[in-house]
C-alpha positions as a Markdown table, in Angstrom:
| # | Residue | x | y | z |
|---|---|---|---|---|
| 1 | Unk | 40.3 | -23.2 | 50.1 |
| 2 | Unk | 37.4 | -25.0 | 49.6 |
| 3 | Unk | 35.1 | -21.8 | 50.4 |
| 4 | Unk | 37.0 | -19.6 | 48.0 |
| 5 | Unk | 36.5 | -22.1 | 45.1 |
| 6 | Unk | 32.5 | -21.7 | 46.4 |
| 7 | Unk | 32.7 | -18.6 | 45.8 |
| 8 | Unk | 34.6 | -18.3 | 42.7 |
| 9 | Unk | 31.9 | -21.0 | 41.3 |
| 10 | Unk | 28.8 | -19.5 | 42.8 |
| 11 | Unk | 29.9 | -16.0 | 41.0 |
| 12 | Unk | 30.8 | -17.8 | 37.8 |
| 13 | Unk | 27.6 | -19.0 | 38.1 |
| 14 | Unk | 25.5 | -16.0 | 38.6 |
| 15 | Unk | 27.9 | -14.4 | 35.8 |
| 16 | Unk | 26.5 | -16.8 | 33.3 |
| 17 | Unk | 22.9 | -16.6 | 34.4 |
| 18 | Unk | 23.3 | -12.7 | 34.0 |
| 19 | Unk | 24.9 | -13.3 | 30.5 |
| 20 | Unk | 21.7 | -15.3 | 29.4 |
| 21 | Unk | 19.3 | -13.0 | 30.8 |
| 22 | Unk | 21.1 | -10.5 | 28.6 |
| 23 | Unk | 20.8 | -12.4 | 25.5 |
| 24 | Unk | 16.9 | -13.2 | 26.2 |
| 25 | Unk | 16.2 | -9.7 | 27.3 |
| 26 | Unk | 18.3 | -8.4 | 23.6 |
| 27 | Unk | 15.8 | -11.1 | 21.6 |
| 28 | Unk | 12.6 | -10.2 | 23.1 |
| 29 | Unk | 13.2 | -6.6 | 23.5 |
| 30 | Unk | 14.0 | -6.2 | 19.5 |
| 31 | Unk | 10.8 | -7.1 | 18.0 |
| 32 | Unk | 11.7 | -6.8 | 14.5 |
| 33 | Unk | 10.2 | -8.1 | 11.7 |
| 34 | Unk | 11.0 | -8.8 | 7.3 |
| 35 | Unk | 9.2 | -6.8 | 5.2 |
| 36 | Unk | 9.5 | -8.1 | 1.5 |
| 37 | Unk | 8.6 | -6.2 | -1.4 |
| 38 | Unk | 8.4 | -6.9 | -5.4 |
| 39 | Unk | 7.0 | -4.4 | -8.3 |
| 40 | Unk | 7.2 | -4.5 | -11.6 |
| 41 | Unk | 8.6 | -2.2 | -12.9 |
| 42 | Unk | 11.5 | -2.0 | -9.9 |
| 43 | Unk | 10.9 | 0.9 | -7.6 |
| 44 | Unk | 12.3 | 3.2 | -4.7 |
| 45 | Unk | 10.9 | 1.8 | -1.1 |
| 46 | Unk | 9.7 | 4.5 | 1.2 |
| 47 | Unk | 9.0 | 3.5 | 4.7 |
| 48 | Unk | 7.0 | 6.6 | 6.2 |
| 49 | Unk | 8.4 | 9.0 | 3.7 |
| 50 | Unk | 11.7 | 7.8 | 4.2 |
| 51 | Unk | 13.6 | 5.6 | 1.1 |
| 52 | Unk | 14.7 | 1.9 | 2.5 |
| 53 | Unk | 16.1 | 1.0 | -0.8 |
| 54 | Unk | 15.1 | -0.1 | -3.9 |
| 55 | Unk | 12.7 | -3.4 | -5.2 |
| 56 | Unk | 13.5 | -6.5 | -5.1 |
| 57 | Unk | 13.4 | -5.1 | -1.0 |
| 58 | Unk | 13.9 | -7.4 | 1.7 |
| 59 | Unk | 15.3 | -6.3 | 5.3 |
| 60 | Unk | 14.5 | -6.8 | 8.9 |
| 61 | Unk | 12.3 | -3.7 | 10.1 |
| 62 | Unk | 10.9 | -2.7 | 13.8 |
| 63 | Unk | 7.4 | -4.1 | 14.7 |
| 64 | Unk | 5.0 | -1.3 | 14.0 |
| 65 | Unk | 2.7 | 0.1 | 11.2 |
| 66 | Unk | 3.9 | 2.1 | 8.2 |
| 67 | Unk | 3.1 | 3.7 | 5.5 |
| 68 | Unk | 4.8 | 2.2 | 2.3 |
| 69 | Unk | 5.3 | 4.0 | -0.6 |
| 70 | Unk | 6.5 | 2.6 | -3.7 |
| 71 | Unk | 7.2 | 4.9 | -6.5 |
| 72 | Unk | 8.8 | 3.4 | -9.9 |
| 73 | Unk | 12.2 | 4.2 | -11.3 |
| 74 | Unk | 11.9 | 7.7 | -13.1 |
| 75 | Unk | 8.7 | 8.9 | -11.0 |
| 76 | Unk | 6.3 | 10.3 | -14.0 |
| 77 | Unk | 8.6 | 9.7 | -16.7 |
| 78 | Unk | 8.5 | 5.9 | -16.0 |
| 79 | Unk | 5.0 | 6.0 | -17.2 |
| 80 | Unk | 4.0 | 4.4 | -14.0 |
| 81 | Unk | 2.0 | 5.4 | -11.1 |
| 82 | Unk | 3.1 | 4.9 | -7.7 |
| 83 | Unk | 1.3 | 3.2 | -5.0 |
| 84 | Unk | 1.4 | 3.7 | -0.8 |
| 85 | Unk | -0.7 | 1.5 | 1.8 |
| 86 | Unk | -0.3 | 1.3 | 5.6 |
| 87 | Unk | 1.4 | -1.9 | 6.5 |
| 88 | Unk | 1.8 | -4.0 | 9.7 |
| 89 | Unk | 5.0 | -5.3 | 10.5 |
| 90 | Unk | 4.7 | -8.2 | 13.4 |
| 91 | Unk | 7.7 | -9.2 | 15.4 |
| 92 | Unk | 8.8 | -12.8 | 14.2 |
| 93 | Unk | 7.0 | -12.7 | 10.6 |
| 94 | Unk | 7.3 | -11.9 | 7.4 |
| 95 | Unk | 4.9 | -8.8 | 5.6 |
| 96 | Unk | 5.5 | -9.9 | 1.7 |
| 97 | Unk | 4.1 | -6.9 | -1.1 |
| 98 | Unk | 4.0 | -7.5 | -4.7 |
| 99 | Unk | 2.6 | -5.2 | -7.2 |
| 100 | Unk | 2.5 | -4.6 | -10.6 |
| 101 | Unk | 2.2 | -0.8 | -11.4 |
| 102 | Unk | 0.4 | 0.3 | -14.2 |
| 103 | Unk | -0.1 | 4.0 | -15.4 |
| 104 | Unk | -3.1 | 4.9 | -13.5 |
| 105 | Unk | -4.1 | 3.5 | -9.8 |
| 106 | Unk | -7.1 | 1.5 | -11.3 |
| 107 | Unk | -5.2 | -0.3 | -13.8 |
| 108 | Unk | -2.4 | -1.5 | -11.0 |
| 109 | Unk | -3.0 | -4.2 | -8.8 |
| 110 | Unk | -1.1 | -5.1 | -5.6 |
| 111 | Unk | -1.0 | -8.3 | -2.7 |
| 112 | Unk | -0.1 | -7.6 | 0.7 |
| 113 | Unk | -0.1 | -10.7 | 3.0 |
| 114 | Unk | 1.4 | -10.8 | 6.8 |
| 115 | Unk | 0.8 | -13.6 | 10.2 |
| 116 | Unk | -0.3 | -12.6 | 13.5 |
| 117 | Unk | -0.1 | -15.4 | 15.9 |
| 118 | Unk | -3.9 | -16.4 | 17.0 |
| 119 | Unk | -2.7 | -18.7 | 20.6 |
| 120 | Unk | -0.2 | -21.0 | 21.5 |
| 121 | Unk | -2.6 | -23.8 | 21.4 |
| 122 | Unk | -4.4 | -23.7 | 18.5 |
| 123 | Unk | -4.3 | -26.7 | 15.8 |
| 124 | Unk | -5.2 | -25.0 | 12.9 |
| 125 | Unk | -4.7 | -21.0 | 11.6 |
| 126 | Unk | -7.1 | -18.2 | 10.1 |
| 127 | Unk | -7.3 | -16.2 | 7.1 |
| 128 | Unk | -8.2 | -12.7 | 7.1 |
| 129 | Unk | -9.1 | -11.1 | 3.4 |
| 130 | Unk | -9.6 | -7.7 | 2.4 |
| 131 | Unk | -10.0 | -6.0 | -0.8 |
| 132 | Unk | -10.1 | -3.0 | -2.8 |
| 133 | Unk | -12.7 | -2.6 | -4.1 |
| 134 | Unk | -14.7 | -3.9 | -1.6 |
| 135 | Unk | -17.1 | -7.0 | -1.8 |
| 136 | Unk | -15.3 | -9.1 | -4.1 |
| 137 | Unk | -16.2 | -12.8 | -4.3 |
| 138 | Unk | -13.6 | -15.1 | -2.3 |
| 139 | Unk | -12.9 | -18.4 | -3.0 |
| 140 | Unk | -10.2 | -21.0 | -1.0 |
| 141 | Unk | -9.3 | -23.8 | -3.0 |
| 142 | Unk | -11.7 | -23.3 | -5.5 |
| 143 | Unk | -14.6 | -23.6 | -2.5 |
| 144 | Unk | -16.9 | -19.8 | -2.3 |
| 145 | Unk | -16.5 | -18.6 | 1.2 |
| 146 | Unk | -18.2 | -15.6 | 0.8 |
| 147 | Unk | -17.2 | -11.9 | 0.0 |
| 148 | Unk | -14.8 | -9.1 | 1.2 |
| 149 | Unk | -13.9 | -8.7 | 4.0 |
| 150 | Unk | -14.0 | -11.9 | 5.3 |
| 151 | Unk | -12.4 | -13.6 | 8.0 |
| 152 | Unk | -12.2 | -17.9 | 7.5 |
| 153 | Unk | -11.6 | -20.0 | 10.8 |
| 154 | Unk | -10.0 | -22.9 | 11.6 |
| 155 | Unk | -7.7 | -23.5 | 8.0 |
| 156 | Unk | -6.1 | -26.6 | 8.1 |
| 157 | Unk | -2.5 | -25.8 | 8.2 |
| 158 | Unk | -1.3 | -26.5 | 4.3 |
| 159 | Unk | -0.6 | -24.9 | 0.7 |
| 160 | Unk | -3.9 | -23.2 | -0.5 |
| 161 | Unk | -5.4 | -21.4 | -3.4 |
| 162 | Unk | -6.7 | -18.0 | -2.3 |
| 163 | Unk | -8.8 | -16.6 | -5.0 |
| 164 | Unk | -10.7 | -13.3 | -5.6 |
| 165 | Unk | -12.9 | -11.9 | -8.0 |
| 166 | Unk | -15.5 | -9.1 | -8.9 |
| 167 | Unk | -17.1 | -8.2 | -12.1 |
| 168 | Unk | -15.3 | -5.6 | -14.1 |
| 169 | Unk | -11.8 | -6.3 | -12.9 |
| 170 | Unk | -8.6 | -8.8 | -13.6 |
| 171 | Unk | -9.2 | -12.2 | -11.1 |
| 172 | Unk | -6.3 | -12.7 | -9.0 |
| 173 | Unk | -5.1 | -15.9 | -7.3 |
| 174 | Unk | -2.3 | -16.8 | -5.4 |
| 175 | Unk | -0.6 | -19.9 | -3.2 |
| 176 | Unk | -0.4 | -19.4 | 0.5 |
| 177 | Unk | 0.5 | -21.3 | 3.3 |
| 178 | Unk | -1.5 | -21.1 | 6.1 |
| 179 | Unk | 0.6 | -21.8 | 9.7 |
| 180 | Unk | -0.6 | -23.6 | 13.0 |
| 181 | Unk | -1.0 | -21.0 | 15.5 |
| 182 | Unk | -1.1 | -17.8 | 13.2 |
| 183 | Unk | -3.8 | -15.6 | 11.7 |
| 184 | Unk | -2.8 | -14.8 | 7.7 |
| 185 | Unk | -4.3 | -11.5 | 6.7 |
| 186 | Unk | -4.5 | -10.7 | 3.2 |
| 187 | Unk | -5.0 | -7.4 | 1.2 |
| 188 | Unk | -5.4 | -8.1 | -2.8 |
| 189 | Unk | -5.8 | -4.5 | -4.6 |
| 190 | Unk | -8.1 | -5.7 | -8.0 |
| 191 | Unk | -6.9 | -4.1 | -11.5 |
| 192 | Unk | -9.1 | -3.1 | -13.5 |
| 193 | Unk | -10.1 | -5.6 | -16.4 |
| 194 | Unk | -8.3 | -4.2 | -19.5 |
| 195 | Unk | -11.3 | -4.4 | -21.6 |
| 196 | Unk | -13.4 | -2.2 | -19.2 |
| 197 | Unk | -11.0 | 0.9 | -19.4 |
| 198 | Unk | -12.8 | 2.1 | -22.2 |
| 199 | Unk | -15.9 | 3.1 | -20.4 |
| 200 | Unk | -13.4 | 5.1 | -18.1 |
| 201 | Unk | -12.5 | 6.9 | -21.5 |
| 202 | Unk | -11.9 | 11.1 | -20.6 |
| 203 | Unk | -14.7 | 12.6 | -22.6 |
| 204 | Unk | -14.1 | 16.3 | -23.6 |
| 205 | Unk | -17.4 | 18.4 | -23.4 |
| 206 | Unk | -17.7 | 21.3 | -26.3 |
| 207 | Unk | -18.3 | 24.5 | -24.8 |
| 208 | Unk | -21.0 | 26.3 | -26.6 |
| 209 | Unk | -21.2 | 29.6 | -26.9 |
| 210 | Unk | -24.7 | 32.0 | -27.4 |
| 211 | Unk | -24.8 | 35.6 | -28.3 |
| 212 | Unk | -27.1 | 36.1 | -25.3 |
| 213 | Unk | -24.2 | 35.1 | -22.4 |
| 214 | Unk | -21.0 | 34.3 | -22.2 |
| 215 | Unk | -19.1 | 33.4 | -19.0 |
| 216 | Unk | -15.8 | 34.9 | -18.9 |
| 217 | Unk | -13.1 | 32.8 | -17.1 |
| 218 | Unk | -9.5 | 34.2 | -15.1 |
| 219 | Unk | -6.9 | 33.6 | -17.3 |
| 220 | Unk | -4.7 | 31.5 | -14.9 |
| 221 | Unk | -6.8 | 28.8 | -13.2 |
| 222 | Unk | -7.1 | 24.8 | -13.8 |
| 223 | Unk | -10.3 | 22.7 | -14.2 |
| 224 | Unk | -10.4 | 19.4 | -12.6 |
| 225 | Unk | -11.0 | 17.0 | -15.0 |
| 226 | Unk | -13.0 | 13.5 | -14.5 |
| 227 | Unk | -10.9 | 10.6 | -12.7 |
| 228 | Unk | -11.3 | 7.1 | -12.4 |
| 229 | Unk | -11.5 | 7.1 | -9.0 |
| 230 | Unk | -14.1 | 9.9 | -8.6 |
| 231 | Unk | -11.2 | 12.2 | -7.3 |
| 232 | Unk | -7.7 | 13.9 | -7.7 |
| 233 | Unk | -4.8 | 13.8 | -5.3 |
| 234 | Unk | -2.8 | 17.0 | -4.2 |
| 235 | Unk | 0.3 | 16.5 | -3.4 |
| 236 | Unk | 2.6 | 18.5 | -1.1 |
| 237 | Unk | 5.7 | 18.0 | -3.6 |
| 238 | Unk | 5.7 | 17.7 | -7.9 |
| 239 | Unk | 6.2 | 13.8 | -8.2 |
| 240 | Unk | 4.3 | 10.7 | -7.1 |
| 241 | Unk | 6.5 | 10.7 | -4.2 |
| 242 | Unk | 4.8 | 13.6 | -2.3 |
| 243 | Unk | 2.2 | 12.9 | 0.3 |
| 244 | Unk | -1.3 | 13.6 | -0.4 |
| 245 | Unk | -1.8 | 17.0 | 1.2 |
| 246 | Unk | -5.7 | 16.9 | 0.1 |
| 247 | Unk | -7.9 | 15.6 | -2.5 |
| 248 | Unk | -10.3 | 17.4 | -5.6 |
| 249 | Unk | -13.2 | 16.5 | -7.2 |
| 250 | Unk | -13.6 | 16.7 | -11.0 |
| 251 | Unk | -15.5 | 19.8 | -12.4 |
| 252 | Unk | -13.7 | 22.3 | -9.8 |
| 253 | Unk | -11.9 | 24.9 | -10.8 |
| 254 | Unk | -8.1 | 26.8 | -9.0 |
| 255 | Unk | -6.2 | 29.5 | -9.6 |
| 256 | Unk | -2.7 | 28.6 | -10.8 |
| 257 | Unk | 0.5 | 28.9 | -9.3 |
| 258 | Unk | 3.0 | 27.0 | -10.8 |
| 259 | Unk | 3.5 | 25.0 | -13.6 |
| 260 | Unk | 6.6 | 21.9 | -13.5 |
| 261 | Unk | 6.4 | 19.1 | -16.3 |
| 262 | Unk | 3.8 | 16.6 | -16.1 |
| 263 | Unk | 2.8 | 19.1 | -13.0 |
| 264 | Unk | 0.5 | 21.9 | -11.8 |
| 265 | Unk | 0.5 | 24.0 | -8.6 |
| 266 | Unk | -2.9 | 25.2 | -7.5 |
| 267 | Unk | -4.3 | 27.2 | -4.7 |
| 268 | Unk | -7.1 | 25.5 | -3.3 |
| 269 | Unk | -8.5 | 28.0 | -0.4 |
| 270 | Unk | -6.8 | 31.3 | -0.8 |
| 271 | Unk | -3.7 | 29.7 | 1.3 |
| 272 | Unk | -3.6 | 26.6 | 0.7 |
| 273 | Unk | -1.2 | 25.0 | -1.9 |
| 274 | Unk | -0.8 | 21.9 | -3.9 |
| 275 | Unk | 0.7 | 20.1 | -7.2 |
| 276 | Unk | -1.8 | 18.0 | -9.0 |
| 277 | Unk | -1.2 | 15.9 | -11.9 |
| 278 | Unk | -1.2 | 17.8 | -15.1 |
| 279 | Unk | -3.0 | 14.1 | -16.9 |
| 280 | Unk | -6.5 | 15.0 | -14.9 |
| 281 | Unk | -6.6 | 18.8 | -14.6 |
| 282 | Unk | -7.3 | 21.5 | -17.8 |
| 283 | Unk | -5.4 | 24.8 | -18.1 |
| 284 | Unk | -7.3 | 28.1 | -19.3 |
């Protein structure tokens, strides 16, 4: 009797041990983070061209990198331009995004922060801070630490004030907390100061014309115009939700192939095809 209640006890046992294993193995195995994500104005959240949901967005997603997309309500209609980034999403931590869009891409700005643990050990945590444009003053509790990118060791766990400027755009600054144990990366996307966007002011050339030449143009093609950013976006689809296929520089010219509102379809080398946004690009 005694050796069958043994038994029964030392495979109760083992059953439990196996049950716990289980449960670890199901924890680790998972590796899921939160992704969080704000705009203004609210916006459809697309995860590697794939919609999550809507902003405010907050939801456990699978440890990897992404590229998010966030397109406002009523795409070109809304008045606002969308926005996209690769992300990191780290097993155990949150990846918070706000953004504000604006109608162009130099008039929004944008705040991506995520943790990466930096040792088991350690007393104190990092920050990491990137930003766009590049080589933009950074200051940490109102103390200079140099500019972008920068990477500041040994941050006494607590509430700070991260800070960045640069001449020419909107300062942002924002409260973080930095953790024992964990890196805190940071990417800030800088607006453009309102008061600048007049020297980013389309201007329209006259064309003059002299009885010695004229230069004769095809009927159907579209003429880059200039850009803030130097550059124009093709899209594989007629909305800000398409994926940039390629990119054009002001001053070239395509032959037409479709026209959609706010939209034009171009040809860029004989095969190659494209919608462009109708606000940068001139019809003849």
């Amino acid at each position: 009797m005694k050796g069958k209640l043994k038994l029964i006890g030392l495979f109760t046992f083992a059953f439990i041990i196996f049950v716990i294993a289980q449960l670890l193995f199901g924890i680790f195995s998972k590796k899921e983070g939160r992704l969080k994500v704000i705009s203004h104005p609210e916006a459809a959240v697309f995860l590697d061209n794939i919609m999550k949901g809507g902003t405010p967005f907050e939801n456990i997603v699978k440890e990897g990198v992404y590229m998010l997309k966030v397109v406002p309500d009523g795409g070109v209609a809304s008045g606002a331009a969308s926005w996209q980034r690769k992300i990191s999403i780290v097993s155990g931590a949150l990846t918070y995004v706000d953004i504000q869009l604006e109608s162009s891409d130099i008039a929004t700005w944008a705040d991506v922060y995520w943790m990466t643990p930096n040792g088991l050990f350690s007393k104190k945590g990092g920050l990491l801070v990137e930003t766009e444009p590049a080589g933009a003053l950074v200051y940490l509790d109102n103390d200079e630490k140099g500019v972008s990118p920068i990477t500041i060791d040994n941050v006494a766990p607590d509430m700070h004030e991260l800070s960045v400027f640069m001449p020419g755009f909107s300062k942002r600054s924002k409260k973080i907390k930095i953790t024992q144990g964990y890196d805190l990366h940071s990417f800030v996307k800088l607006a453009l100061d309102p008061s600048q966007k007049a020297k980013y002011t389309i201007q329209e050339k006259p064309v003059v014309a002299t009885a010695a030449a004229q230069i004769v143009e095809p009927k159907n093609t579209i003429k880059i115009l200039d850009t803030p950013t130097g550059w124009l976006r093709v899209r594989d689809e007629p909305t800000l939700a398409g994926s940039e296929s390629a990119r054009v520089n002001p001053g070239q010219r395509f032959e037409l192939v479709e026209e959609q509102t706010g939209w034009y379809k171009i040809r860029i080398d004989g095969k190659t095809e494209g919608w462009i946004s109708n606000q940068y690009a001139e019809k003849n």
